[in-house]
C-alpha positions as CSV (number, residue, x, y, z in Angstrom):
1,X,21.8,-8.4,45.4
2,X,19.9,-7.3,42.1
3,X,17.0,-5.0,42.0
4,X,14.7,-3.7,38.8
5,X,13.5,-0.3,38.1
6,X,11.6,1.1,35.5
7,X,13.0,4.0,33.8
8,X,9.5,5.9,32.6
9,X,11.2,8.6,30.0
10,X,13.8,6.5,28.4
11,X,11.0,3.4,28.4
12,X,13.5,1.1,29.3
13,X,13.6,-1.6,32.1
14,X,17.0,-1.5,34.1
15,X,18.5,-4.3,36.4
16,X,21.2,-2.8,38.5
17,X,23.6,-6.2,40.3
18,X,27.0,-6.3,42.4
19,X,29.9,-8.4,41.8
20,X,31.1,-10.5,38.1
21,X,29.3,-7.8,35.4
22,X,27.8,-10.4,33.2
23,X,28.5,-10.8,29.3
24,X,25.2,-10.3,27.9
25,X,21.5,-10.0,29.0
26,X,18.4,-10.0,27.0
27,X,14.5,-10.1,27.5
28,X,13.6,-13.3,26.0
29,X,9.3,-13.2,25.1
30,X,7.4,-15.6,22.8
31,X,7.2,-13.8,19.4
32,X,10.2,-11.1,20.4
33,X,13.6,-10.7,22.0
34,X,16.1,-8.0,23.1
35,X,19.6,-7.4,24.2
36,X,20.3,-5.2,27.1
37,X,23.2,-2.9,27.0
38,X,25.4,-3.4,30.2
39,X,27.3,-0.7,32.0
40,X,29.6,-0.7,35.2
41,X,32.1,-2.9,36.2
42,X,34.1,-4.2,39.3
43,X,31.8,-3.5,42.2
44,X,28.3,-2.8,40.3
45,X,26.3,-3.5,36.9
46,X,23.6,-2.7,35.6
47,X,22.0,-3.6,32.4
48,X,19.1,-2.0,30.5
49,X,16.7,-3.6,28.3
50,X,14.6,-1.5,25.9
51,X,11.1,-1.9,26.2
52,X,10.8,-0.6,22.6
53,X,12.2,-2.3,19.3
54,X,12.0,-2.1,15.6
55,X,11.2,-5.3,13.6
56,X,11.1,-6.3,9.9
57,X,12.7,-2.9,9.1
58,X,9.7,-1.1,10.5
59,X,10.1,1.8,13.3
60,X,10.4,1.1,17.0
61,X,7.4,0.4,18.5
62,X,6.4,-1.2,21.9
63,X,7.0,-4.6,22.6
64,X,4.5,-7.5,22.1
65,X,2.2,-8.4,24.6
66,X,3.7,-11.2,26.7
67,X,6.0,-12.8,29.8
68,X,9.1,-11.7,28.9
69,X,12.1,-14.1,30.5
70,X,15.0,-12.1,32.2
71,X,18.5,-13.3,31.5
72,X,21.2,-12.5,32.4
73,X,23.9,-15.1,32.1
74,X,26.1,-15.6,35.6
75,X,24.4,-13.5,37.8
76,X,22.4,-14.0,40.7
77,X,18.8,-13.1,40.4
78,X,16.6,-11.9,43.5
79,X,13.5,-12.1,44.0
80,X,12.6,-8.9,41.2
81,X,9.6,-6.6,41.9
82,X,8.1,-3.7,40.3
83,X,4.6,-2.6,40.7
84,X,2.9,-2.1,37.3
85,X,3.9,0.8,35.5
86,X,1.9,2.5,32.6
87,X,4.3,4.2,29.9
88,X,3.7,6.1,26.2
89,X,2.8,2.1,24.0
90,X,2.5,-0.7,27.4
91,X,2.3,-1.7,30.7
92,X,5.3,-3.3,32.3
93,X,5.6,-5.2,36.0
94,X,8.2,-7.6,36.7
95,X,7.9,-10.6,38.7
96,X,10.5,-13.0,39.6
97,X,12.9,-13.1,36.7
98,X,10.0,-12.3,34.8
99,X,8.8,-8.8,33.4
100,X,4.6,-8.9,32.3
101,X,4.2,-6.7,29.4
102,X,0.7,-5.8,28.4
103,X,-0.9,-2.9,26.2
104,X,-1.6,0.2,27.8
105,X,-5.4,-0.1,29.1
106,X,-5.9,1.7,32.5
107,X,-6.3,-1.4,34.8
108,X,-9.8,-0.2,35.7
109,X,-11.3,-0.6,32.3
110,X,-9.6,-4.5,32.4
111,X,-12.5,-5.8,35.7
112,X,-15.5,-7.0,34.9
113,X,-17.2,-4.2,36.2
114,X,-15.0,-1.6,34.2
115,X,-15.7,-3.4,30.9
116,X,-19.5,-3.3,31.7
117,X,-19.2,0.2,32.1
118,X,-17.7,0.5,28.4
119,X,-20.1,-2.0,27.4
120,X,-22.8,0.1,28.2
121,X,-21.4,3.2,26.7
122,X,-21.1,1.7,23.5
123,X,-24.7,0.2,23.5
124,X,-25.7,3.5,24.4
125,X,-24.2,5.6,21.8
126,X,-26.4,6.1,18.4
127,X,-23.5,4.3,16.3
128,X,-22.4,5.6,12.6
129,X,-21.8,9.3,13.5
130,X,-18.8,9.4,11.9
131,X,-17.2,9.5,8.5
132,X,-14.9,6.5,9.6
133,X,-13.8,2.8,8.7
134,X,-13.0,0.6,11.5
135,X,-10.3,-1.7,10.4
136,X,-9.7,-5.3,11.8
137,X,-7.6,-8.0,10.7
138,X,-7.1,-11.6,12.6
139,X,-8.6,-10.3,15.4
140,X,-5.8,-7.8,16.4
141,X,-3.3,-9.2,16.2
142,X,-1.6,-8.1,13.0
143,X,-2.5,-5.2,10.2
144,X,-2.6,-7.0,6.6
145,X,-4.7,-9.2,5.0
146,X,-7.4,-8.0,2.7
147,X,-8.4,-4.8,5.0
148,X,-5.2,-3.6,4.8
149,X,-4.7,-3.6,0.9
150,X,-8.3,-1.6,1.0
151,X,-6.9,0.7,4.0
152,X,-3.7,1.5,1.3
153,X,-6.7,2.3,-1.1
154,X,-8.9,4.0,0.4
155,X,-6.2,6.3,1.9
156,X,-5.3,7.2,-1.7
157,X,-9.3,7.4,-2.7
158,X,-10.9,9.0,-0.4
159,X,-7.7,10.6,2.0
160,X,-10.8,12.7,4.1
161,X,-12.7,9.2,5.9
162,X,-10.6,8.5,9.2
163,X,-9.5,5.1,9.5
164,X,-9.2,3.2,12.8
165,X,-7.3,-0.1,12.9
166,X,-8.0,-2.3,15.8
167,X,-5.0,-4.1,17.5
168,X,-4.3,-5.8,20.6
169,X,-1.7,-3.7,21.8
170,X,1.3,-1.3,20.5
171,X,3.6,-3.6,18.7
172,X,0.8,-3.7,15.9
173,X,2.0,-1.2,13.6
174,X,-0.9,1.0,11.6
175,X,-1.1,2.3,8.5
176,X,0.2,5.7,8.1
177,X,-2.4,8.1,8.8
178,X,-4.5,5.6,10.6
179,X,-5.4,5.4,14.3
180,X,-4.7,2.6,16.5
181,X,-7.1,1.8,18.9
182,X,-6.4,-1.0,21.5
183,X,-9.2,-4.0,21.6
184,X,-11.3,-3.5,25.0
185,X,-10.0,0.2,25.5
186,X,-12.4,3.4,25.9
187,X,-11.3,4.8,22.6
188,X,-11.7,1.2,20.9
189,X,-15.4,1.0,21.9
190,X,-16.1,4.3,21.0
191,X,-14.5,4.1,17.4
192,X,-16.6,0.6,17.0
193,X,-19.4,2.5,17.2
194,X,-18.7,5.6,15.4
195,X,-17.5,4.6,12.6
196,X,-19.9,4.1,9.5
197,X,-18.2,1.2,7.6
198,X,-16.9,-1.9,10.0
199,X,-14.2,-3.8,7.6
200,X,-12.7,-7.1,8.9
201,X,-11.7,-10.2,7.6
202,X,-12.7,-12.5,10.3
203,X,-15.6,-12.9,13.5
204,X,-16.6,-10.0,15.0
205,X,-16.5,-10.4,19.0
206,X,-16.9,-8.5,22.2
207,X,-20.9,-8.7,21.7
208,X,-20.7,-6.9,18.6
209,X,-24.2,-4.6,17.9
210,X,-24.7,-3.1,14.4
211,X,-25.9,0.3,14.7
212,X,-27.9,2.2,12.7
213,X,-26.0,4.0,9.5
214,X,-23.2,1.4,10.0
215,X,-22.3,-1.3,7.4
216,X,-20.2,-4.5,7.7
217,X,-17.5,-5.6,5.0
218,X,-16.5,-8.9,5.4
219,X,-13.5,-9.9,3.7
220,X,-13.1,-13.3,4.9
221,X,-9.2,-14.8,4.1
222,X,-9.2,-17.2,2.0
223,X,-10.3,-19.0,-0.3
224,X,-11.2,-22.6,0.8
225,X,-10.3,-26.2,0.2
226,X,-11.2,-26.9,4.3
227,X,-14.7,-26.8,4.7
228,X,-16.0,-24.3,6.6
229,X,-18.8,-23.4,9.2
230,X,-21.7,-25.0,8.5
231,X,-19.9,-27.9,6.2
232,X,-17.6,-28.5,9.1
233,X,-17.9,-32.5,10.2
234,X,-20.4,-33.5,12.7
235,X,-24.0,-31.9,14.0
236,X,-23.5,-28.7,15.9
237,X,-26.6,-27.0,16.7
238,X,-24.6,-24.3,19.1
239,X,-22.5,-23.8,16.1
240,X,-24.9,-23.7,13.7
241,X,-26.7,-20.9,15.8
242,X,-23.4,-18.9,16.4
243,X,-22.7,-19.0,12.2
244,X,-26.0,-17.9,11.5
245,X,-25.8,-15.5,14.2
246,X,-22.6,-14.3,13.2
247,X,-22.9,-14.0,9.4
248,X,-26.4,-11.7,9.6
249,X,-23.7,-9.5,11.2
250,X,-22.3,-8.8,7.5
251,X,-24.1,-6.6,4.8
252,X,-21.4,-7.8,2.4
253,X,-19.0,-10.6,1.9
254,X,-15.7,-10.2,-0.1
255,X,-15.0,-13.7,-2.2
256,X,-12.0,-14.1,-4.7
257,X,-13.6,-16.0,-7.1
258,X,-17.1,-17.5,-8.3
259,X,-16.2,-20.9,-6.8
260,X,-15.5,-19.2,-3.1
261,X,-18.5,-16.8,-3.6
262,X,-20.7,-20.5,-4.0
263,X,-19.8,-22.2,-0.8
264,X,-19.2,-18.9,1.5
265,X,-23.1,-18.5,1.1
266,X,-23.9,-21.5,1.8
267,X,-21.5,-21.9,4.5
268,X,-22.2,-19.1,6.3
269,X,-25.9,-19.1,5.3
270,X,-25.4,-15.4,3.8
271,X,-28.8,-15.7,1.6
272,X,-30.5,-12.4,0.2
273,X,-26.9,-10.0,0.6
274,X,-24.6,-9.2,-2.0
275,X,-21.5,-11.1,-2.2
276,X,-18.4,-8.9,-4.3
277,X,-16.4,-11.4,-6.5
278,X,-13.3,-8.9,-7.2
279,X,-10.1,-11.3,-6.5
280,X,-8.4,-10.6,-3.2
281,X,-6.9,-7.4,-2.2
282,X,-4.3,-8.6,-0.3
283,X,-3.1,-10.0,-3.8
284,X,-2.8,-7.0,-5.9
285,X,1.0,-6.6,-4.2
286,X,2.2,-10.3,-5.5
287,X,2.0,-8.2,-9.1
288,X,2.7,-4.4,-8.4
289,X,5.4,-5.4,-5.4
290,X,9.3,-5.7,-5.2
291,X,10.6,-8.9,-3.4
292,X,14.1,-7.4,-3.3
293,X,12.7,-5.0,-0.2
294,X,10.6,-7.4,1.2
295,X,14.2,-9.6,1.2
296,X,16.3,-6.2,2.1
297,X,14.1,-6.2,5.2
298,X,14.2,-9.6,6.1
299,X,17.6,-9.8,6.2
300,X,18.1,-12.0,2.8
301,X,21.5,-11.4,0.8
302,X,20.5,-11.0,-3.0
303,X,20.6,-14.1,-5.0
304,X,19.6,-16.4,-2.2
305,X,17.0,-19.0,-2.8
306,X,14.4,-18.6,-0.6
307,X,11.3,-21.2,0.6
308,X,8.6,-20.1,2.6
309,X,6.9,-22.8,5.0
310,X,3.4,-21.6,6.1
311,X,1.3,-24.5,6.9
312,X,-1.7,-24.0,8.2
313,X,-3.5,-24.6,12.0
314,X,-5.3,-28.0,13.4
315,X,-8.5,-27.7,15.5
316,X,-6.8,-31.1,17.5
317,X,-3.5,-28.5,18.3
318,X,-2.8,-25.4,19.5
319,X,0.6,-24.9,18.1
320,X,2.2,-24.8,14.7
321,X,2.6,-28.0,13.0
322,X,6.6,-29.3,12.8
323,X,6.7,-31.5,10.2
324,X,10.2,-30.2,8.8
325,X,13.1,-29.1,10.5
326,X,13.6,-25.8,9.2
327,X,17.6,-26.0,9.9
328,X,18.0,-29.1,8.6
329,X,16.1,-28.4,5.4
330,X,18.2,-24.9,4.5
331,X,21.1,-27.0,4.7
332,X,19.6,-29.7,2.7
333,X,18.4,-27.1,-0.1
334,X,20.9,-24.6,0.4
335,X,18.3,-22.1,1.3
336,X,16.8,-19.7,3.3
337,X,14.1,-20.9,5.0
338,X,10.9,-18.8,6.6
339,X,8.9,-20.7,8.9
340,X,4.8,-18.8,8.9
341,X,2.7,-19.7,11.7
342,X,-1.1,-19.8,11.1
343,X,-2.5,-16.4,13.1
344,X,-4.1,-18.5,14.9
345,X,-0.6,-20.1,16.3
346,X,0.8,-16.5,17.0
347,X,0.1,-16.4,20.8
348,X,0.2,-20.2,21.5
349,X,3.7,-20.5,19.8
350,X,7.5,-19.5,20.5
351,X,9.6,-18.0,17.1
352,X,11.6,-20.9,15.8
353,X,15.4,-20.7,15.2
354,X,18.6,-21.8,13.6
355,X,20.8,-21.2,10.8
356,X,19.3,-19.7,7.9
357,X,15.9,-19.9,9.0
358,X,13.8,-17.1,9.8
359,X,10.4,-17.2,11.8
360,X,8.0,-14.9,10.1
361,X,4.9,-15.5,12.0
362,X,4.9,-12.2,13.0
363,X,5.4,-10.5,9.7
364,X,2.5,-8.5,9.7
365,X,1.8,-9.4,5.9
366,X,1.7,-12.6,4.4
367,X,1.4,-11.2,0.5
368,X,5.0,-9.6,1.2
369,X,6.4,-13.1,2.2
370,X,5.0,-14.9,-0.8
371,X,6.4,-12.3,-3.2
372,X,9.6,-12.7,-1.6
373,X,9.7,-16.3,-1.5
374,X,11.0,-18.3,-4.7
375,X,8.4,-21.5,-3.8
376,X,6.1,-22.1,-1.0
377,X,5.5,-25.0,0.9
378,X,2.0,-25.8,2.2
379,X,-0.6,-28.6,3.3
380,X,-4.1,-27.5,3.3
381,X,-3.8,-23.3,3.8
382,X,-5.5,-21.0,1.4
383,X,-2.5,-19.7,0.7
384,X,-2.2,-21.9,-2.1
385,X,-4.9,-19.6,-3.6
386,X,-2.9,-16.6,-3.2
387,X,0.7,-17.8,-4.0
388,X,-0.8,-19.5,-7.7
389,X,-0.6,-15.2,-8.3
390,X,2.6,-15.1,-8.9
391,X,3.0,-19.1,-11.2
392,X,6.2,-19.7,-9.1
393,X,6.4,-23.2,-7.8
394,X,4.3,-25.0,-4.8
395,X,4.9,-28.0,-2.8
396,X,2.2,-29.5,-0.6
397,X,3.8,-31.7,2.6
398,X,1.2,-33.6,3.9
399,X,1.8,-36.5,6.4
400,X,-1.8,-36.1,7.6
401,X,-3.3,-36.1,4.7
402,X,-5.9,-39.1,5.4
403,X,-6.7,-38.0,8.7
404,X,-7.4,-34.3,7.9
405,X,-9.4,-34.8,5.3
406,X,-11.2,-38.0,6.4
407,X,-11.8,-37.1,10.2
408,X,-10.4,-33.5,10.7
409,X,-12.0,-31.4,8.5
410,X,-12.7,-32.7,5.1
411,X,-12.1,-30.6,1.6
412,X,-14.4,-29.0,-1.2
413,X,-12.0,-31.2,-4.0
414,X,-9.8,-33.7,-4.1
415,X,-6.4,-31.9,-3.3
416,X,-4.8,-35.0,-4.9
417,X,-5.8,-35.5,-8.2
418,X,-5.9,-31.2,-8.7
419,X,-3.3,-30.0,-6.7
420,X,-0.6,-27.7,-9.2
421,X,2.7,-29.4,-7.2
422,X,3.4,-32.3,-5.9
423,X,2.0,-34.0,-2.2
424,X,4.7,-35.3,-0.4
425,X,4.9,-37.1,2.5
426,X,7.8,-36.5,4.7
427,X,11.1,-33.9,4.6
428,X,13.0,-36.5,2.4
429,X,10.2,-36.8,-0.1
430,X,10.1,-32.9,0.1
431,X,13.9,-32.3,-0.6
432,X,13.7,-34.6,-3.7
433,X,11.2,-32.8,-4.9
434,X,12.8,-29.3,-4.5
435,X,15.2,-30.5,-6.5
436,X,13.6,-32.3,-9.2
437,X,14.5,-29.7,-12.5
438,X,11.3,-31.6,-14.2
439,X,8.6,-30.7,-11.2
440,X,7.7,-27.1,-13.0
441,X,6.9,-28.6,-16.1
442,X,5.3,-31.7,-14.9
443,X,2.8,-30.0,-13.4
444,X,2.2,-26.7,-15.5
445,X,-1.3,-28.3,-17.1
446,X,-2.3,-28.3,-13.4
447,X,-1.1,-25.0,-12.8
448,X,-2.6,-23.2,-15.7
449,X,-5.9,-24.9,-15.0
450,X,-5.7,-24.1,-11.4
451,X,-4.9,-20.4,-12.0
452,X,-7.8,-20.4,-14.5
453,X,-10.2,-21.2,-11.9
454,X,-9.3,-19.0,-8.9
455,X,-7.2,-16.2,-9.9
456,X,-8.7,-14.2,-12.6
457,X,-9.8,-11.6,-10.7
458,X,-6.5,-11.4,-9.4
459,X,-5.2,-8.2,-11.5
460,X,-3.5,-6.1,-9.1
461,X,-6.6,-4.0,-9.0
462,X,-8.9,-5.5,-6.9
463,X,-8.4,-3.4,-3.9
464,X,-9.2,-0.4,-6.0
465,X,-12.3,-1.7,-7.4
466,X,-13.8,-3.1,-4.0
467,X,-12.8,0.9,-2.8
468,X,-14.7,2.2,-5.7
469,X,-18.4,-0.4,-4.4
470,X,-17.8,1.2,-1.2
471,X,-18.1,4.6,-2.1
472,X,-21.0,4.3,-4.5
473,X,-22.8,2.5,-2.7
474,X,-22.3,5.5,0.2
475,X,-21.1,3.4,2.9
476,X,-18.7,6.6,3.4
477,X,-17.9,9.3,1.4
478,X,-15.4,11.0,0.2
């Protein structure tokens, strides 16, 4: 027999068994995992599983949101129970060989009825009270991005405006000195509607009403070869009518470059508002950063080559695209290979594994993995934008090529004739071209022209000077 308790001080989850002690146990989620350390022997065991762990080098913090698998290798598992509990950073039940994990919101504020009630407060409330920024990048569900670089910024300008950081639950780590308020809480609402500056880098949700006093930032987080809202394929008119809607949301839009600041307002139909061309925040860190801690943290002995795989999402799938095997190509490169989910892939996807690859869809910042990385390897993700930063080498794999730009989606240039590496069409073609020594020098032309065109903003500063609008322009102060 086997029964589950939850162990509120230490935050830990224990399963006490009789009989064969097993070898090893571990709490198996979707973007997370941990061992359990076992005690007893002969008669009894029991093992306990932390409900806490630290990732990427970072401190402990709760686990991810998620169903969390419960194994434990030869032994028989009963029917497990535990009533939801609410600790310090989650809530934790465990049904089955399965524990739930969720962020700590009282359950009454999770109805219907209870999110009305918060609803209603926060239309209520008079809005921009407070000298505050509320932070929010990819919905939630990680800290980075261009808000963060401005966070790190304005911390340093202006140390006296309070900074709230919105995140789905615990495992979200915040910048320090910021405050992290879970999406749909009390103290989330409130702070949505206190704060005076609203910075975020993609939709706002959750029937979003700007206030009186308050301002909008929009970052947006990328710039695009997809097209984008209104340029999307096919006549939409409830689309149409949620971009519009959406975008006279923002008082300001955040582009990289002249060429994104041209087809974001037209995209988004952002006519008559003021559009800061400043390069990307998120980049200033691919020139003032050091990839040796970025590696330290990841893991990566010194001196390793490392390739960083970060394609980006389909609207036709919910889950990453696999058009490489991440094992097969370390050994075929002799690398370390890093395997970057879209954000949009984070909760829909499990971490890939294998020797010498490491899953970094979770990383909370993408800018730290391109530094690191010693080439990236693409399709159609803005992060070719970004990476073109640092002039280190860039392969685009491609297999759908014709479809996602003919029926998918469509692009603002031809990819093919411009792009500053080479398009290839399967792993094979790939590998060949990872190991071409000419590649670099057959494309620099490319590369120069490219980098001419969308990074000159890109200075290391940009977060500084888009810090420096805000507070002239009064949205807080110092």
């Amino acid at each position: 027999m086997t029964t589950a308790r939850i162990d509120e001080a230490a935050e830990t989850l224990i399963i006490a068994g009789a009989g064969h002690r097993p070898a090893t146990a571990e709490l198996v989620g979707p973007r997370a995992r941990v061992d359990a350390r076992i005690t007893g022997g002969g008669k009894t065991w029991k093992a306990t599983f932390p409900l806490r762990a630290a990732r990427w080098g970072g401190a402990e913090l709760p686990l991810p949101a998620g169903d969390y698998e419960i194994r434990v290798p030869d032994a028989e598992l009963d029917e497990l129970f535990i009533a939801p509990h609410v600790l310090t950073g989650l809530r934790v039940a465990v049904t089955g060989a399965v524990a739930q994990i969720a962020a700590p919101v009282d359950p009454a504020y999770e109805t219907s009825e209870g999110q009305a009630t918060l609803e209603g407060r926060y239309l209520s409330h008079p809005g921009g009270t407070e000298n505050a920024v509320f932070f929010e990048s990819f919905y939630g569900r990680s800290v980075g991005c261009n808000p963060q670089a401005i966070d790190r910024a304005l911390a340093t300008q202006a140390p006296d405006v309070v900074r709230y950081w919105s995140v789905v639950d615990l495992s979200v780590a915040v910048p320090e000195g910021a405050i992290a308020v879970v999406e749909g809480s009390p103290e989330w609402w409130r702070a949505r509607a206190a704060a005076r500056l609203l910075i975020v880098n993609d939709w706002l949700r959750r029937r979003f009403v700007r206030k009186p006093g308050q301002k909008v930032l929009q970052t947006w987080h990328g710039t695009p070869l997809k097209r984008l809202a209104l340029h999307r394929p096919g006549f939409d008119p409830r689309r149409m009518a949620a971009v519009v809607k959406e975008s006279r949301r923002w008082d300001v839009l955040l582009a990289q470059n002249t060429y994104s600041e041209r087809i974001l307002r037209k995209a988004y139909a952002f006519f008559g508002r003021p559009i800061w061309v400043e390069g990307y925040p998120r980049n200033d860190s691919l020139l003032t950063g050091d990839p040796a801690v970025i590696r330290a943290d990841l893991g990566i002995a010194e001196g390793e080559r490392v390739l960083l795989y970060a394609p980006t999402w389909r609207d036709d799938r919910k889950e990453m695209v696999d058009f490489i095997n991440p094992e097969e190509l370390a050994r075929q490169t002799d690398a370390v290979v890093l395997v970057r989910g879209h954000s949009r892939t984070i909760d829909t996807g499990r971490d890939r594994a294998g020797a010498r690859v490491i899953d970094v869809t979770g990383y909370p910042q993408t800018s730290q993995l391109l530094l690191a990385a010693d080439a990236l390897i693409t399709d159609y993700s803005s992060v070719m934008f970004d990476f073109s930063v640092t002039g280190k080498p860039m392969f685009f794999l491609v297999p759908d090529l014709d479809h996602y730009r003919g029926q998918l989606r469509g692009f603002y240039f031809d990819l093919e004739s411009r792009a500053p590496g080479p398009l290839v069409r399967s792993q094979q073609e790939l590998v060949d071209a990872l190991a071409d020594p000419d590649q670099e020098t057959a494309y620099a032309r490319r590369y120069a022209a490219w980098r001419a065109q969308f990074n000159t903003r890109d200075d290391g500063h940009a977060a500084e000077r888009v810090v420096a609008r805000i507070l002239d322009q009064g949205y807080v102060t110092r």
